[in-house]
Each structure stands twice: as C-alpha cells, then as structure tokens.
C-alpha positions, 0 to 999 in steps of 0.5 A, a space after each residue: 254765255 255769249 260768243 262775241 266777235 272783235 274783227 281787226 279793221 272792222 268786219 270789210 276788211 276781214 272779208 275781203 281778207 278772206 275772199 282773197 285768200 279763199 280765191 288763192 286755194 284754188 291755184 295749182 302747180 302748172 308744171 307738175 301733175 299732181 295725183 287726186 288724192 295729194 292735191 286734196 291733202 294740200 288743199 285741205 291743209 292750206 284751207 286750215 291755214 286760212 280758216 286759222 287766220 280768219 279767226 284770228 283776224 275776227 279775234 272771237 270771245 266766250 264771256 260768262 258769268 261765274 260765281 266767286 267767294 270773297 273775304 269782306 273787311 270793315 276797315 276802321 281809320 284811328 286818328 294818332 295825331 297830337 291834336 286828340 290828345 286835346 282835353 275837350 271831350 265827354 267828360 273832360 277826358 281827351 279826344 284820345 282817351 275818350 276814342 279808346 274808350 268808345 273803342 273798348 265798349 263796344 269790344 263785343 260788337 266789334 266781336 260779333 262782326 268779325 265773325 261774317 267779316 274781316 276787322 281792320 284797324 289801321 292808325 294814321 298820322 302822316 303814315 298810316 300802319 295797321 295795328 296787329 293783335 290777338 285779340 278783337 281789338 288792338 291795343 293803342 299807345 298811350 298817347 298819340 305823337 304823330 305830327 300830321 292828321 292827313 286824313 285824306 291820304 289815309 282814305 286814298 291808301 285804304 283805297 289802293 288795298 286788294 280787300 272788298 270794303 263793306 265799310 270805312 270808319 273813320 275816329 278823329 277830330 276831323 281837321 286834316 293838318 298835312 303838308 306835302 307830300 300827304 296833302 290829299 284832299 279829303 272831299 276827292 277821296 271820299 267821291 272814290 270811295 261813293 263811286 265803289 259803293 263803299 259807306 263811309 262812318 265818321 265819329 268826331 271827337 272834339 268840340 270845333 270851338 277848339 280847346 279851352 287853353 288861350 292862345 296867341 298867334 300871328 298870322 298872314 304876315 306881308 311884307 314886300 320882299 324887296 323894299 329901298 332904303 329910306 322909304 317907309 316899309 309897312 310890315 302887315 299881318 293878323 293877331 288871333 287872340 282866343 281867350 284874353 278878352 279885354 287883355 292888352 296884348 304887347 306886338 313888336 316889330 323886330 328888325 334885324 341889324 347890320 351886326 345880325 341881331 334883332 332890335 325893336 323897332 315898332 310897337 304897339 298893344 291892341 286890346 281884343 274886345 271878343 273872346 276869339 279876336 281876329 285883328 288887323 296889325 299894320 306898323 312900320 320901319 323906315 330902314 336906311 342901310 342896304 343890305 338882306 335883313 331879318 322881319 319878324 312880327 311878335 306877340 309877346 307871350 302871357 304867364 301861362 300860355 302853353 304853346 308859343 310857336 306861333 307868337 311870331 312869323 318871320 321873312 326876309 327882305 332885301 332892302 336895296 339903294 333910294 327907290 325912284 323918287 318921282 316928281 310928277 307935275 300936271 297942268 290944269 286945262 284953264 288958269 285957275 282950274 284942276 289938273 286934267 286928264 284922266 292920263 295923270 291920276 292912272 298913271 300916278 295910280 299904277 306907278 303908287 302899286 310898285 313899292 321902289 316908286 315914290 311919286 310926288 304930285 303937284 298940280 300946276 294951275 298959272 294962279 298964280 303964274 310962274 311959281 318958283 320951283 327952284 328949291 325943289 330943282 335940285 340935282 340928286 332929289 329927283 330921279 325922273 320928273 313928269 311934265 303932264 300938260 304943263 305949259 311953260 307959263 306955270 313956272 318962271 324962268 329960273 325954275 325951268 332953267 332948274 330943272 334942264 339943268 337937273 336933266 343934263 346931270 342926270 335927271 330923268 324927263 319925259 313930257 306927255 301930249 297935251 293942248 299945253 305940251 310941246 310947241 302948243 305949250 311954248 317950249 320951243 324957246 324954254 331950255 327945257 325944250 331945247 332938252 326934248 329929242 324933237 324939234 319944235 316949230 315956230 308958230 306951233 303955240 296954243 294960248 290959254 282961252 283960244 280954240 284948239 289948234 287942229 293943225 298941232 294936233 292928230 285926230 283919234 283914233 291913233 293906234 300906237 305901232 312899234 318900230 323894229 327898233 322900238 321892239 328891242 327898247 326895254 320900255 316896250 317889253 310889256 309881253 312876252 317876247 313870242 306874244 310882243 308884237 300881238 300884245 301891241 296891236 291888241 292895245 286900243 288906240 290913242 284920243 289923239 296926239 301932238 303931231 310930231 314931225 318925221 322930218 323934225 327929230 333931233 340928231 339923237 333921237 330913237 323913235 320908238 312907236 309911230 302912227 299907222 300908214 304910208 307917212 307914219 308920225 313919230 309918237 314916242 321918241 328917246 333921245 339924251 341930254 347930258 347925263 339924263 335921259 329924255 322921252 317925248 310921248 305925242 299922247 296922253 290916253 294909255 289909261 284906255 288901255 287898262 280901262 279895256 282890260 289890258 291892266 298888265 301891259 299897262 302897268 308895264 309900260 309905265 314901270 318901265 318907262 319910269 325904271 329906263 328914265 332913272 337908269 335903273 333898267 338893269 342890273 350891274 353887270 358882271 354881278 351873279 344875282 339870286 332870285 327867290 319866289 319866296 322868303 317864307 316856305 311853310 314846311 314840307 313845301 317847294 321853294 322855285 329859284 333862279 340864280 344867274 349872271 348878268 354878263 357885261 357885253 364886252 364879255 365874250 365867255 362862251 360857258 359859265 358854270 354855277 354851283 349853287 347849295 342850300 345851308 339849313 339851320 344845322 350848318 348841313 350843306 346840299 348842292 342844287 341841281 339847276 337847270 337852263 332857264 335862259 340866256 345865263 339863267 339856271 332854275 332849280 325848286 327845292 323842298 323844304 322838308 328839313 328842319 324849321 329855321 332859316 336857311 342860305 342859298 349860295 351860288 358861285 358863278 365860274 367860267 373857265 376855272 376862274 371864279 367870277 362872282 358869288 351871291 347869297 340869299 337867305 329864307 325861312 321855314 317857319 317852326 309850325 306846329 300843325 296838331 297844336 296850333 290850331 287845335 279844333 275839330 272840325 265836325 263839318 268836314 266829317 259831315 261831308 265826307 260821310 254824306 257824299 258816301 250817304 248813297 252807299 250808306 255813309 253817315 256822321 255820327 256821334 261816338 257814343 253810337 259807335 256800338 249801335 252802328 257795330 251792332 246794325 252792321 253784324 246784323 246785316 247779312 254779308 255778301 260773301 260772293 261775288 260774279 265776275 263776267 270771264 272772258 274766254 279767247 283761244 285765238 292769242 293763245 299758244 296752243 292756236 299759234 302752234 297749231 297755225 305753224 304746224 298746218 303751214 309747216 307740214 303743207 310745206 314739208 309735204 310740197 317738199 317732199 313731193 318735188 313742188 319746190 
C-alpha cells in the first residue's frame, strides 16, 4: 500500500496556496467583539476549510495491489474462404476437408483444455463470426464461400474483445485476399498481439506451389490514359502461364470501335517455355478517330481451363486530336562534325517521356551546306520546330523562306543560344530572323573556324530570374504557385548566353526571364508572328538543371514550352471537362476525380453548379457529393464497392438554371476473383506471424501437430488470477465536495446568525 501525492502546479505552488490561506485565519471583524468561545468556532471551521483545499490541491492517491480471478480463452481462427476449398492437401483431400478433419482428431484435446479455459472458435472471411455449439467443437458448413481471406482483420477483431487470451491459432492457407476496408496488414496486428504476450499458433494447409489446375492470367496492364490520334499506342502487360509448357497461347489486343464493339486489332501466340512462366507482352494499335474507347488484352482460354476471369484486363483510354509533332534541328559545332551540346539530347530525351510529343530529329552538319528542306516545310506537318545551334549556312534560301512561311500560318518556333544562334548564326538578314521578337545587330556574325566572339556572348554564370510578367506566363509554371518563385532561384545557373539587348525587343515582345543585376539582359523573350508563336531563349544549359536533381521543373519547362508553342496550353474554353485518377479501380477501392469548366473570360457568371453521378454496370445511378478544389474545379473520391463492370461518370455544369455544358467519362472494376485466381498458400507468411509472437510462445506448425499442441497446452497450468494496482482517491469525491460546502456554508450560516454580515 503506498499514499501518493499529484500537487496541482506543482508542490510551490501548493504551499504558497496554503501560506496565504493559513495567514488569512487569523483576520478578525474589527467592529464587533466576538465572545472567546464563537471565535473558536469560526476558526476551527474555517481552518477545515483550508485544510479540505490543500488536500484537494495535493490531489493524494492510495494504491494497492489486489487479486482478481479471470476466465482465460484460447481463441481458434478458421479460415471459410474459398481458396481452402483447393485440392492440395494431405491425401488429396481439400485444404477444407483436411482443416475439419485435423479439427475432428483432435475433439478430445480440445476437450481436455476446455475444462481450465475457454475454447473459442471463430470463422472469418471478409467478416468474422463466432461459431456456437453444444458440443466442444462447432459444426463447419460444407463448403467455405467467403470471398475475402482478411487475416489480418480477423487478428485485429479478436484483439478488441474483453477476453484474457492464452493463445491464438490461427487454421489457413496462409495468403491474406482482402481488399478494402478489411486490408489489415497482418504483420502489425501480430506485433499487438507480441506486445500482450499473447503466442500465436499457425497451421497451413496447402502447398505454396498453388493448386494443380493450369491457369492463364493477364496482369499489370499499362496503358497511357490519354493517347493522340494517329500516333502509335503501345498497350503493355504480363502473360502467367502456369501449366501449359511448350503450349502456344493466343493473346489479342482488342479495341473498342466508334459503333461501341470490341475488334481485334493486334495479336500475337507466345510460347511458355517453364512450367509457371511469367512473360512480357507489348503490342500496339495505331487509332486514328477521337473519342474514349475500350482497351483490353486477352488470353484465349484452352478446353479445360476452369477459372477465366482473369484471361483479360481492360481500361479506358481517351484518344485525343494529332499530338505535337515536333521538328527539332541541331547544328554541329564544325562543318562536318556531330550535333553538339548536351542541351538538345536532354531536351529531346524529356520531351520522348510525354506520349502527345512526337520529335523528329535531324543533325544539321553544312556537309553539305544548304540542303533543301523544302519538302519537309510545309504548313499543317509541324506543330513547333527547334532550331538548336543551327546557323543560317545549313539550309539554302528556299527552305528558310519555308519555314517563316510555316511559323506566320501558325507553326511554333523557338531557337535556342548557341555560338551559331541569333546575330552569331547571320539571321539578322534570314526571313527567319525577321520572324525572332529580338532585334539582331549589324556586326554580331560568328564564322565558322573563327575564335568566339566574347562580345555576343554572356560569361557563366547566368541565373535565369523571372519577371513579374514572366511569373504569370504559363511556360514558367514549373511549381506550384505558393513554391514558384522558390523553385526559380533554387534552379542553377546558365553556361553562358547570347547577349540579348534591353534596348533592342521588337514591338511585340514579352521578356519573360532576364539576367540579375542593376542592367539586367532579356533571356527569354515571346512574342508573335502571324499565326504562330515565337520564343528566343539566349541559352542552351537547362540540362543542368535536371543533372542537379531538379528533374521536375525541368520537364516542366519544356512540355510546357513546347504545349504554349503549339497552342495547346489550355482547354477550350466553355467546355465541362472530366478528370480521373484512374481508369482501372480494383474493387473495393477509392477512385479520386475532378470535374470542372473551363470559363471563357468574357464570361462573368458569378456561381456555377455541378451535378455530377456515377452509372454502374446494372444501369443504378448515384449522385456525387463534390467539393471545391479550385477556381471552377469540384473534387469528389468514390469507393467502388459495387458490382465488377464498367461504370460512367456524368456531370452537368449549370449557372443560373440554364445548363451549360455536359461531359462523360467512363471506368472499369475488374471482375477479380481474389480466392481463386491465385490460389497458393502462403506458408511463410504463417511462419512470420507466428514467430514475431515466438517470445510469448508462438510457433508455426504443420497440421498434423494440431493435437499434440492442444495436448501441451491442457497440461500447462493456467493462470486463473491476475493482480490489478487500484487506485483509491477521496478528494474528487462527492462525499469530500459535500463536506468542503457544508463547513463553508455553516461558517457562513453561523456569522449570519451572529450579526458578522
């Protein structure tokens, strides 16, 4: 037994509590006289006043120790999923049929125990529920039906019980099949249950190797969501053969039509050449017409094959208008030599990652000079061309005109720095020239074979710093906008630049970066030609950007260079728009979506409603509650719980009653058969969780020891009490308050009384 005391604000501030209050006792009525013995009175009640609130500011606790008796349980987990219906066990029997029978041996043991403690037995699936009976041992279905094996939110539920557990067993096949919400990692769990030294006993019924029946499946299908009409598409995924060595097997790629049916468009047979093969597929389609469309990749089944569900996988894909085609010329750094630079082959390279970007790459060496590009210049082939380097010298007269020609009717152009770029490159009389939002000077020329020219060129380092303008430029938007301006002044400098006049911009121009300092030099200008637009960039080294880890500005930058070049920066305006996370969502789980209009900037609409719903495969609609994720944006998540199929999202963008604009996008849940498709058991992971219970006693077993562990354990003597510390207080107490309000209200009563008030 030990008194323990908890002071409130600590024990100084308790005492000087008391000083005070003790110093006040003494205080007496000036103007009335009272008699010895009623002063005593009050004093001694009001010192009982005192005294009660000192104990109750040193808050006192009585702890002991005292003995209680407590009922124990070993708690047995069965395993009701239709995976132990697999016929791979002792004797052929079923994992099932072998798990009721190890039960039925060992009926008396299991006797035998539940005479010192409690047997539970409790069946799980995606649920779990306790099995009730008269006798010892409960009577099992005939065959096990559940669709999940959530093992781990089976431990987690046994754990939350009120029951002192001397033990767990746990009968499966070992491979946990559960999706969401019952998706419990079973490792986790079974630390709580080590930490409450609580032994976990595992038998595995079923051989890893899975069962015997050979099986097809297509797996990790890849598919970029939004693909361009015209360009190839490369539809990626793995074949599982288990069982058909030798065997060729048929995979299709089908795709869906305008008319909504699925066509074979691409095919080819591999042949596995293991028994359990696992081989790469890659074909492709090329589809020409815009529009959302249906992707799926097939095994063809064999005579014989028992489960199918999983011979093909499916998503959606949005194929939009030709991608931007990219024409990207880089000059050598002597006649006759390589394209130069290190700027053009990471530029190129992070351009190849976006699939609407389709580069074409030609070197431009002056042996011999002057080609003839004209057939290649026309109007409507290029969406943005590059010019890297690339001095006037490469193509003759006639292409050049070209190729201003292509930029005024809409064309694209930006030209990078270089010793042969610009003035040094003798544009200043080439009509492309006349197209660049810079004015070029007279005697700014570099020859070929001459040293370079310091005065047309910038020393390093040259840090590139946005302008006010620049920062609203959607080529510059390479962060968020909270971390933009950060972003900026962490990129490292530029190797240089061509020195670009402040004084020497065409009328047009929009200087979007310049160079740091009191006289700062424009380094990259926009500005317009005719239809298209220009961009004169002074430098040629943003590939040290991702060499120094700033890989996602960089590609940034340069997607969004080229997108603002080709004028496909943004969306048609007026236009509701859909966006999805996802096409494919494994049942059970949460798909994130956008919806949004992109409001034309004449409009002036102060609120826009949306109304956005879900169609699953049975036709059932369910509305979308959205919330705000932006300027005309509404994000909403939603969990695929319903039935495997393909489902529509629809959303209908109104302002003021009047109906705007509507858009539709469409996703798949796969019909996955989580107990069957993959069948095997897992044995390891029953190893683990038993051993990480080992300290407490935990082990894996096979299930023919199932008996001779019952018999260990109805041995053992049982703990049947346990000692709890208890904790004895008074001062927050009713008794303790009522008594503090009687002494305070009968001083008072009595002062009253006495003619003290």
């Amino acid at each position: 037994m030990q008194l323990d005391f908890h002071p409130v604000g600590g024990p100084w501030l308790v005492a000087l509590a008391a000083t005070v209050l003790f110093a006040l006792l003494g205080l007496a009525p000036r103007h009335v006289k009272l008699p010895w013995g009623r002063a005593l009175v009050l004093r001694t009640l009001r010192l009982l006043a005192v005294v009660l609130v000192v104990l109750a500011m040193l808050r006192p606790t009585l702890k002991y120790t005292e003995t209680r008796s407590v009922e124990t349980t070993m708690l047995v987990l069965v395993d009701a999923s239709r995976s132990m219906q697999v016929a791979d066990s002792l004797g052929g029997l079923s994992r099932w049929d072998s798990l009721k029978q190890m039960l039925s041996d060992a009926s008396s043991d299991f006797a035998r125990l539940a005479e010192k403690s409690k047997v539970k037995f409790v069946e799980f699936t995606d649920t779990t529920r306790q099995l009730t009976s008269e006798a010892v041992l409960p009577t099992l279905a005939e065959l096990p039906t559940g669709d999940q094996s959530a093992i781990g939110a089976a431990l987690a539920d046994v754990l939350d019980g009120d029951e002192r557990l001397i033990g767990v067993m746990l009968l499966s096949d070992g491979s946990q099949r559960a999706i969401t919400p019952r998706d419990a990692v079973p490792q986790l769990v079974a630390r709580q249950l080590a930490a409450e030294q609580v032994p976990l006993y595992t038998f595995t019924f079923g051989q890893s190797g899975g069962s015997e029946r050979a099986d097809l499946a297509i797996e990790d299908l890849v598919v970029s969501d939004t693909l361009f009409a015209a360009a190839p598409a490369s539809v990626n995924g793995q074949l599982r053969s288990d069982g058909y060595l030798n065997q060729p097997v048929q995979v299709q790629l089908e795709w869906e039509n305008v008319d909504g049916e699925m066509e074979v468009v691409a095919a080819k047979q591999p042949t596995p050449l293991e028994a359990s093969a696992r081989i790469p597929l890659s074909l492709s389609h090329t589809p020409r017409t815009p529009g959302e469309y249906k992707v799926t990749l097939r095994a063809v089944s064999p005579a014989g094959e028992l489960v199918t569900t999983n011979n093909e996988a499916s998503t959606f894909v949005t194929v939009r208008e030709g991608g931007i085609n990219i024409l990207f010329l880089s000059g050598a750094k002597q006649i006759g030599g390589r394209a130069g630079g290190r700027e053009q082959r990471f530029v190129r390279d992070t351009l190849a990652t976006s699939p609407d970007m389709l580069v074409t790459h030609r070197v431009v060496d002056y042996a011999p000079a002057e080609i003839d590009l004209q057939s290649e210049l026309v109007p409507d082939r290029w969406d943005v061309v590059v010019l890297d380097d690339v001095d006037t010298l490469g193509l003759n007269a006639a292409s050049w005109r070209a190729m201003a020609e292509m930029v005024k009717q809409g064309t694209g152009l930006i030209m990078l720095g270089g010793y042969h770029s610009f003035g040094p490159g003798g544009f200043r009389t080439n009509p492309v020239g006349d197209l660049l939002p810079i004015e070029i000077g007279i005697a700014e020329r570099q020859q070929f074979g001459e040293a370079i020219r310091d005065d047309v060129q910038l020393p390093p380092p040259v840090p590139m710093v946005p302008t006010q303008l620049g920062l609203s430029h959607p080529v510059l938007q390479i962060a968020a906008d909270d971390e933009l301006q950060a972003t900026w002044q962490s990129l490292p400098p530029l190797d240089g630049a061509n020195a670009f006049s402040p004084t020497g911009l065409k009328p047009n121009a929009l200087v979007l970066t310049q160079t740091q300092g009191p006289r700062p030099r424009p380094l990259l200008v926009a500005g317009q030609s005719g239809n298209g637009r220009v961009m004169a960039l002074a430098g040629d080294s943003t590939w040290r950007w991702q060499m120094q880890g700033k890989d996602d500005p960089f590609r940034r930058f340069w997607r969004q260079m080229m997108l603002w070049l080709a004028k496909k920066d943004t969306r048609e305006q007026g236009r509701a728009y859909i966006e999805l996370a996802s096409r494919r969502v494994s049942r059970g789980g949460l798909l994130e979506l956008e919806v949004g209009f992109d409001r034309p900037e004449s409009d002036q609409t102060s609120d826009l409603s949306f109304d956005a719903t879900i169609t699953s495969p049975d036709g059932a609609t369910q509305s979308l509650n959205t919330t705000t994720a932006g300027v005309d944006r509404r994000a909403a998540n939603y969990a695929a719980l319903g039935t495997p199929g393909d489902y529509l999202v629809e959303v209908k963008v109104s302002a003021g009653g009047e109906l705007l604009d509507t858009a539709s996008a469409r996703f798949l849940v796969p019909d996955e058969d989580l107990e069957l498709d993959r069948p095997a058991a897992d044995p390891g992971l029953m190893a683990q969780l038993a051993t990480t219970t080992a300290a407490a006693g935990g082990q894996a077993l096979a299930p023919e020891e199932l008996s001779k562990l019952i018999r260990e354990l109805a041995d053992q003597p049982v703990e049947t009490t346990e000692d709890v510390l208890a904790r004895v207080t008074y001062w927050d107490k009713w008794p303790f308050f009522l008594t503090f309000v009687a002494v305070v209200s009968t001083e008072w009563w009595l002062r009253k009384r006495w003619g003290l008030v």
